[in-house]
Every structure is written in structure tokens, then in C-alpha cells.
C-alpha positions in Angstrom: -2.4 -29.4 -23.6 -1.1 -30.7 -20.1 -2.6 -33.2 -18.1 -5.1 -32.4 -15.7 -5.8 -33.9 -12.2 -9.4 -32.9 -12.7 -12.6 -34.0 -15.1 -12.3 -31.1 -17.5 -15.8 -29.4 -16.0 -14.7 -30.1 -12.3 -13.8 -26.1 -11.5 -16.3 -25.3 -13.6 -19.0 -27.2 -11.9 -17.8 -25.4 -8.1 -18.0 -22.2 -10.0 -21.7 -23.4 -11.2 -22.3 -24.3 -7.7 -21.0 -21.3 -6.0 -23.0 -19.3 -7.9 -26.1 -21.1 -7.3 -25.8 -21.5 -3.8 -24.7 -18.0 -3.5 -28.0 -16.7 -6.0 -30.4 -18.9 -3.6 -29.0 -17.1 -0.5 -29.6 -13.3 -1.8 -33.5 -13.2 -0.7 -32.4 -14.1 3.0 -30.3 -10.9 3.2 -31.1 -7.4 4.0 -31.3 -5.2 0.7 -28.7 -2.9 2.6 -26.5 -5.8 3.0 -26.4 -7.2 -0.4 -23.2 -5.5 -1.5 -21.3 -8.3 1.3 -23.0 -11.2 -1.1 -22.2 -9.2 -4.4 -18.5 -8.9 -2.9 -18.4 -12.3 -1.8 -19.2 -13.5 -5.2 -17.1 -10.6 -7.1 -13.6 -12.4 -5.5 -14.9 -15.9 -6.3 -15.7 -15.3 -10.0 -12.3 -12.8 -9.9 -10.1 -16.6 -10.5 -8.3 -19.6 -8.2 -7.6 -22.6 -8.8 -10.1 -24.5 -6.8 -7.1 -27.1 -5.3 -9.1 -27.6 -2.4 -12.5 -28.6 -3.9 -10.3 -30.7 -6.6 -8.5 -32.3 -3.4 -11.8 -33.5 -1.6 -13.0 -35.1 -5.0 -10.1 -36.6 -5.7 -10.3 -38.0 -1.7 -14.1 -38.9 -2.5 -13.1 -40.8 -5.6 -9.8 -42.5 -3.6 -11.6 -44.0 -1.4 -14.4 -45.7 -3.8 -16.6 -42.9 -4.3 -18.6 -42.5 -7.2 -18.0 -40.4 -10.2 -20.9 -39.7 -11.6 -24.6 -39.7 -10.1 -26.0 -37.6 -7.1 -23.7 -38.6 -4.8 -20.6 -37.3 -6.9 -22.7 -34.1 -7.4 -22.5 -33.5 -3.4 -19.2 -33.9 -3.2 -18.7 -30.9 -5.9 -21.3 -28.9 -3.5 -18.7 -30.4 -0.6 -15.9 -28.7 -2.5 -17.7 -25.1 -3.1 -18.3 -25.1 0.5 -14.4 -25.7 0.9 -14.0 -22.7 -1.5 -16.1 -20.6 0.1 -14.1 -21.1 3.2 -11.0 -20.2 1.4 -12.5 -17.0 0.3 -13.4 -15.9 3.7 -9.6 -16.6 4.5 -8.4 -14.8 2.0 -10.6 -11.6 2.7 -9.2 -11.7 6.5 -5.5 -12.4 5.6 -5.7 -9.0 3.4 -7.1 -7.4 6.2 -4.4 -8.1 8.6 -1.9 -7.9 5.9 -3.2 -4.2 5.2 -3.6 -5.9 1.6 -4.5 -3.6 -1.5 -4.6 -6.4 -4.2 -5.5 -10.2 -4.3 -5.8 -12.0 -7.7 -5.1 -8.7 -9.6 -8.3 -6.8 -8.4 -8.7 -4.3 -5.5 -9.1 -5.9 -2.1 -12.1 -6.6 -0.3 -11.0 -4.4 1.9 -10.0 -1.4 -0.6 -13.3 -2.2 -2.6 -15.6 -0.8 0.2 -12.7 1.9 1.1 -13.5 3.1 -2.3 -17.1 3.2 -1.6 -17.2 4.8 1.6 -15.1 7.4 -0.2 -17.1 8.3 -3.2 -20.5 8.0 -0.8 -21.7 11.9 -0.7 -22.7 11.4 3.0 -19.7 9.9 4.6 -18.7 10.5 7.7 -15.6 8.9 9.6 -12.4 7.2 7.9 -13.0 5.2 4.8 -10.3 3.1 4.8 -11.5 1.8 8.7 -14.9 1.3 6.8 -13.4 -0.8 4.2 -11.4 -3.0 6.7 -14.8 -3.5 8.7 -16.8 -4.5 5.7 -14.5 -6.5 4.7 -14.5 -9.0 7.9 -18.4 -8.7 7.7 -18.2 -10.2 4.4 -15.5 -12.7 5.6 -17.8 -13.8 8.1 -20.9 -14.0 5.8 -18.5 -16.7 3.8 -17.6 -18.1 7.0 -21.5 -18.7 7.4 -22.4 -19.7 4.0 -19.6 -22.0 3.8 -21.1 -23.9 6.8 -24.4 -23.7 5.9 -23.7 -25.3 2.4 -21.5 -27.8 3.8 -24.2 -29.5 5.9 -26.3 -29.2 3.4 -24.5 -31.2 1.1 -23.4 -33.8 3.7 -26.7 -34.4 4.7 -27.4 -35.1 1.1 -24.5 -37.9 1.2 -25.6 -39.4 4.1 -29.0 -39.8 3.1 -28.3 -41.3 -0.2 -26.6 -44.5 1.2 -27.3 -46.8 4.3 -24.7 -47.0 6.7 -23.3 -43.7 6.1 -23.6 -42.0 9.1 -20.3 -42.7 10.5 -18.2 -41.1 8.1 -20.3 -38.6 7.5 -20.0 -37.3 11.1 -16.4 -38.2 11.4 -16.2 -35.6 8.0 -18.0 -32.8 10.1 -15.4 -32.8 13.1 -13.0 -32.5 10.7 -14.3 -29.9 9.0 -14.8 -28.1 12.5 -10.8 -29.4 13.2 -10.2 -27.6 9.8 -11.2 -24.6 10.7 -9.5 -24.9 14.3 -6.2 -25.6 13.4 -6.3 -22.6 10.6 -7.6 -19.8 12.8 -4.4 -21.1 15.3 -2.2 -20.9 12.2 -2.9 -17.6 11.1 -2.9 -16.9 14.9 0.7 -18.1 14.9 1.6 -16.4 11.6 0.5 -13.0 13.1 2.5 -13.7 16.3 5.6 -14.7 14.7 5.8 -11.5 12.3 4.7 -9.0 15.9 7.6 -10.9 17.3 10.2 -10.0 14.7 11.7 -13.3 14.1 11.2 -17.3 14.2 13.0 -20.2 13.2 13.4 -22.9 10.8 10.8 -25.0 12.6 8.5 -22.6 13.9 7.9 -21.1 10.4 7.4 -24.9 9.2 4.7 -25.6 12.3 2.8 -22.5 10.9 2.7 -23.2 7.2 1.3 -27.0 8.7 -1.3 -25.3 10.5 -2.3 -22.3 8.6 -2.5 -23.9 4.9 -1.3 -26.9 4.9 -4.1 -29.0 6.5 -6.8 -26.9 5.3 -5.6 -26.9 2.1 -4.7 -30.7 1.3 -4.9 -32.9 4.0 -8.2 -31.9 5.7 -10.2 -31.8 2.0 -8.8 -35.4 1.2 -10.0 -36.8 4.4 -13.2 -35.2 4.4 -13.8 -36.3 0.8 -12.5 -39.5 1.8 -14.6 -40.0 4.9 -17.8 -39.2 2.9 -17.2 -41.3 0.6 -17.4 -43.7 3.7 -13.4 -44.9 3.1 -11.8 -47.0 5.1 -9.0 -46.0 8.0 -6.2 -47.4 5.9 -7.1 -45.3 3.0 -7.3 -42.1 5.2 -4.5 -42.5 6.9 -2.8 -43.5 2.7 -4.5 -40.3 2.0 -3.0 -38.2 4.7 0.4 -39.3 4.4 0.7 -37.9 1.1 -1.5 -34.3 2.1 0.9 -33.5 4.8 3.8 -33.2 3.7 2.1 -31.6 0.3 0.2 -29.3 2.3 3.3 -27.9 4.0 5.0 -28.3 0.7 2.2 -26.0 -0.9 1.9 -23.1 1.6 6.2 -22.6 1.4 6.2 -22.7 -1.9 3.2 -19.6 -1.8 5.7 -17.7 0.3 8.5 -18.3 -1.8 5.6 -16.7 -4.6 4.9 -13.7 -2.6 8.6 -12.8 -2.5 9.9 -13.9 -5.1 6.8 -14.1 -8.1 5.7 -11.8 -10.5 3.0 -9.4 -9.3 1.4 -9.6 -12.8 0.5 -13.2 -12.2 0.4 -13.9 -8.2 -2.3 -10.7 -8.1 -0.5 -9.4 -4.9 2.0 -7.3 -4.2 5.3 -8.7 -4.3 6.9 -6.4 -0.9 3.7 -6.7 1.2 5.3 -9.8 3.3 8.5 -8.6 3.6 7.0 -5.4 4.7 4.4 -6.6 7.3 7.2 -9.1 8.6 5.6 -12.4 7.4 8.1 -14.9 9.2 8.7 -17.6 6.6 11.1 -20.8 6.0 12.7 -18.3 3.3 13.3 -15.9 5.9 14.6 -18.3 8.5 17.0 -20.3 6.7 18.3 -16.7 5.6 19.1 -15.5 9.0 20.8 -18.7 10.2 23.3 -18.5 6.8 24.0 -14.7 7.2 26.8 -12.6 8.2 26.7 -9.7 9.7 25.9 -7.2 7.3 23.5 -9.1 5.8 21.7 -9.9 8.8 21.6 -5.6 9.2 19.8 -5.7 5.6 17.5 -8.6 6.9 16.3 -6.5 10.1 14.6 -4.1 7.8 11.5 -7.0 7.3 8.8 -5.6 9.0 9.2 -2.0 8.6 6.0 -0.9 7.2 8.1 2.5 5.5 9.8 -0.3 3.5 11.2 0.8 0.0 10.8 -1.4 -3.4 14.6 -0.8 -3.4 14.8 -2.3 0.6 12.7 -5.1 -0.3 15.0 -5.6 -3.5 18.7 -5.9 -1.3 16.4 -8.3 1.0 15.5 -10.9 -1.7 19.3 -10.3 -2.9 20.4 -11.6 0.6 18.1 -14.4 0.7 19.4 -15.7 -3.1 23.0 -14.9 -1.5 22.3 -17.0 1.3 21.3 -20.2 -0.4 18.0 -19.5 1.4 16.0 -19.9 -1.8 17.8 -22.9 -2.8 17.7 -24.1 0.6 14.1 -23.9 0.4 12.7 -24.7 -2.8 14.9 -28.3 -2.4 12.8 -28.6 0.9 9.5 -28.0 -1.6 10.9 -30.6 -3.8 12.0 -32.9 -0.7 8.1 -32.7 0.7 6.5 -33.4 -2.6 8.7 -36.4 -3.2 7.4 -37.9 0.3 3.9 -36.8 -0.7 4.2 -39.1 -4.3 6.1 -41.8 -2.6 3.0 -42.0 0.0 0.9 -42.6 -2.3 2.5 -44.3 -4.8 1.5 -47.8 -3.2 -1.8 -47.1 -1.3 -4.8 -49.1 -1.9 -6.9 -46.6 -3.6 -8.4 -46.2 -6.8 -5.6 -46.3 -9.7 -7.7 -42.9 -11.4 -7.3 -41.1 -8.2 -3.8 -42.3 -7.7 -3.1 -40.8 -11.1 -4.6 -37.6 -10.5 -3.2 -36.9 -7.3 0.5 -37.4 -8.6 -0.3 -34.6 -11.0 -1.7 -32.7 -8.2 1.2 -33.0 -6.2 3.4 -31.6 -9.0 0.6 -28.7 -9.6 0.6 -27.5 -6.3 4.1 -27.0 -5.8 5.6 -26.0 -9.5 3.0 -23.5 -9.7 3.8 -19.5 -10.7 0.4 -17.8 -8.8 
């Protein structure tokens, strides 16, 4: 069995927690509304790996915080709230990635398409129907992430004396979280509407979009509430940032390149909405002509299995994909070495260096 960078029952006990939280929410909705809940909850249970509630526990424990007791369950609730944030980002990136599939069920977005469709008194397009209930229920996890977040940091800060401080420093940056992503995905969109971007402006984006949100931020807010000290933040994000960014290329490098059967999305659907990626850019600054001519055909939403096919072909010929995945490799080595010596709590230590290597070795 391989090593985990978990307690066995940590994913388990988000799911548990999700769940809950999502079951005590259901009486506060309008009956009609109660298929955004159901969704919302459909896509959680549907799989993930929970990296970012396992990153803010493992930044909890870093810093000195508990591991068992009411203060360690928070910090779980912490982490569902992170998930349910992640889930409302997903819902929108399918959206404005005209996404049919996510983890090898029907989008959010082609679940209430399907609806509207079979509903006997429909009137108007289904597939706009779809696209709008789908960033209603984005929203409602945009909401209920929030809501459960202060919830459970209210918890922490009431259980210990003295905790105020980081428990407010945590909530702006949460709030900075959230920020920086929406700018990200902002970024993302503009870069692909633009038809190109470079090396470093496709690295700037995968730092904003995913890579805070998805390492750095969680381990400084787990941190914080755990009431750590500067040092160990700033330990703590030396190793996320370069692991963050490490993480979101290596998810592009999945979407091009990984097998639909086990990344649950369609392996053309960034190449044909012109996602602008490190892959992409290292690509067109190693190309010749003609294989700059089969490049310009990213971001042609008429584009063929078979176009998609020669593209990845130039991007192998290129080195591009060499080129990139030694950058993954490159970023996660800084992330280990940043933590290889930091005053934090040998456990944590351990399970971060097998995070490091999960994130970025991973096949979905």
C-alpha cells in the first residue's frame, strides 16, 4: 500500500462533513430550489482528492496544532469549507470552458441541460438553462463555503485564549484566496480570447488561478488557525508556492496529454477553447514554421480529434513537454527543499514531502 500524507479517515471525515453541513442546510432552501443543493452534493460525492482540505491540516498540524480533540475536528470543517469552494470553481470553469464532463459524470452544466430538455413544459434553449443553473449552483457553494468557514473558525477561536489574531489574519486570507483566483481565472480567460501568451504570463496565471488557492493559501490558513508563528508561515509558504504552480502545470499537462478515462474530462476541450498554457508557450517559442501553422489551430472551437492529435505531436516534437514536466520536477524540488529544514512539526514535515510528490506525479 503507498504512503499517505493523510490520517487514513482524513478525506473521509470532509466527505462526513460535507455531507452534514450540506444535510443541515436543505430546510433553509426553497423546495423548488433544492435540485442546486442535490447537484452541489452529486459533484462532491462524484470523487477528488480533497488536496486542499489535506493541505490546511497538514498547515494546522505544522504549526503545533492539535491532532485530535475539538479543535482538530474544526480544522476538518476548515477544510470542507475549502472543498466546497473548489466545487463552486469547478462548476464555473465548465461553464466557461463549454465543459460536458468533469470527474467522468455529466457536467453541472449538461445535468440541468438534460432536465430542461426532458421537462414537458419547456420553453427557451436548454442548454442556456443548464449554463444558468449551473452558476446558481456555483454561487450557492460560493455561499455555503463561506458560511461554513466562519462557522468553523469561530469554533477555533473560541476554544483557545489568545486566538483571535490568527484567526482573523486566516479570514483575510481566505477573502485574499478568493481574490487572487477569480483574477486568475480572469487572466486564464483573457489570455485564451487573446490567442496567445508567453512563457511567463501562462506561469503568472497558473500562480494565481490554482496555485495559491490550492496549496499555499490552505497551508497558511491552517497554519494561522492553528495560531503559528510568522516564521512557520512564511516556512510553510515557501514550500506552497512553488508547489502550487507546480500543481496547476502539471493539470494542464493532464488535460492535454491524460487519459480521459481517468482525468473525467475531455482530453481536446483546452486545446479547443484556446487554454494558454506553459505547454503551449514553450511550444511556440521552439517551433518552426510549419509547426507554428498546426499550433494556430488551438482555439478553434470546430477543432477535430485528429487536429488536436498533430497539436500534441508538435508539442512532444518541440521538447515542449519535456521542457515542461522538468519545470514540474524543478518547482517541486524547491517546494521539498523549503521545507526540508523548517521548524515545524517532524509529522507534518513527513507528510508534506509525500504531498509534494502526490500533487505533481499524479495521472487525474
Amino acid at each position: 500500500m503507498p504512503k499517505t500524507s493523510a490520517p487514513v479517515d482524513l478525506t473521509r471525515r470532509v466527505d462526513d462533513a460535507l455531507v452534514a453541513f450540506i444535510s443541515s442546510e436543505r430546510d433553509a432552501l426553497e423546495p423548488e430550489a433544492q435540485p442546486l443543493l442535490a447537484e452541489l452534493g452529486s459533484l462532491i460525492a462524484s470523487g477528488g482528492k480533497r488536496l486542499r482540505p489535506r493541505f490546511c491540516y497538514w498547515g494546522f498540524r505544522a504549526a503545533g496544532g492539535e491532532h485530535e480533540g475539538p479543535r482538530e475536528a474544526e480544522i476538518v470543517r476548515v477544510g470542507a469549507a475549502l472543498e466546497l469552494l473548489h466545487t463552486m470553481a469547478l462548476i464555473h470553469d465548465d461553464v466557461m470552458d463549454r465543459s460536458a464532463t468533469r470527474r467522468n459524470r455529466a457536467s453541472t452544466a449538461s445535468v440541468f441541460g438534460a432536465l430542461a430538455e426532458l421537462s414537458e413544459s419547456r420553453r427557451g434553449d436548454p442548454q442556456r438553462f443548464g449554463a444558468s443553473a449551473a452558476i446558481l449552483t456555483g454561487m450557492l457553494g460560493f455561499v455555503l463555503a463561506d458560511r461554513l468557514f466562519g462557522l468553523a473558525r469561530t469554533a477555533l477561536a473560541g476554544s483557545r485564549q489568545g486566538s483571535r489574531k490568527g484567526s482573523d489574519a486566516a479570514a483575510e486570507r481566505y477573502d485574499r484566496l478568493r481574490t487572487r483566483a477569480i483574477a486568475g481565472q480572469y487572466l486564464d480567460l483573457l489570455s485564451a480570447h487573446r490567442g496567445q501568451a508567453d512563457e511567463a504570463t501562462t506561469r503568472r496565471v497558473a500562480s494565481l488561478k490554482s496555485g495559491s488557492y490550492s496549496v499555499a493559501d490552505p497551508l497558511a490558513i491552517g497554519a494561522l488557525l492553528a495560531g503559528g508563528t510568522d516564521g512557520t508561515v512564511a516556512a510553510l509558504e515557501a514550500y506552497g508556492r512553488p508547489l502550487g504552480e507546480a500543481f496547476q502545470i502539471r493539470d494542464d499537462v493532464l488535460s492535454t496529454f491524460g487519459d480521459p478515462s481517468v482525468t473525467g474530462k475531455d482530453a481536446d476541450g483546452d486545446l479547443r477553447e484556446g487554454k494558454q498554457t506553459v505547454l503551449l508557450a514553450k511550444a511556440r517559442a521552439n517551433a518552426d514554421d510549419g509547426q507554428r501553422k498546426v499550433l494556430a489551430a488551438v482555439g478553434d472551437p470546430e477543432l477535430t480529434s485528429e487536429d488536436a492529435d498533430h497539436i500534441r505531436s508538435v508539442i512532444v516534437e518541440t521538447a515542449a513537454l519535456a521542457d515542461t514536466e522538468r519545470l514540474v520536477a524543478e518547482l517541486t524540488t524547491a517546494a521539498r527543499d523549503a521545507i526540508a529544514g523548517a521548524a515545524i512539526d517532524p509529522r507534518a514535515r513527513e507528510a508534506l514531502l509525500l504531498l509534494a510528490d502526490e500533487a505533481t506525479t499524479r495521472h487525474s
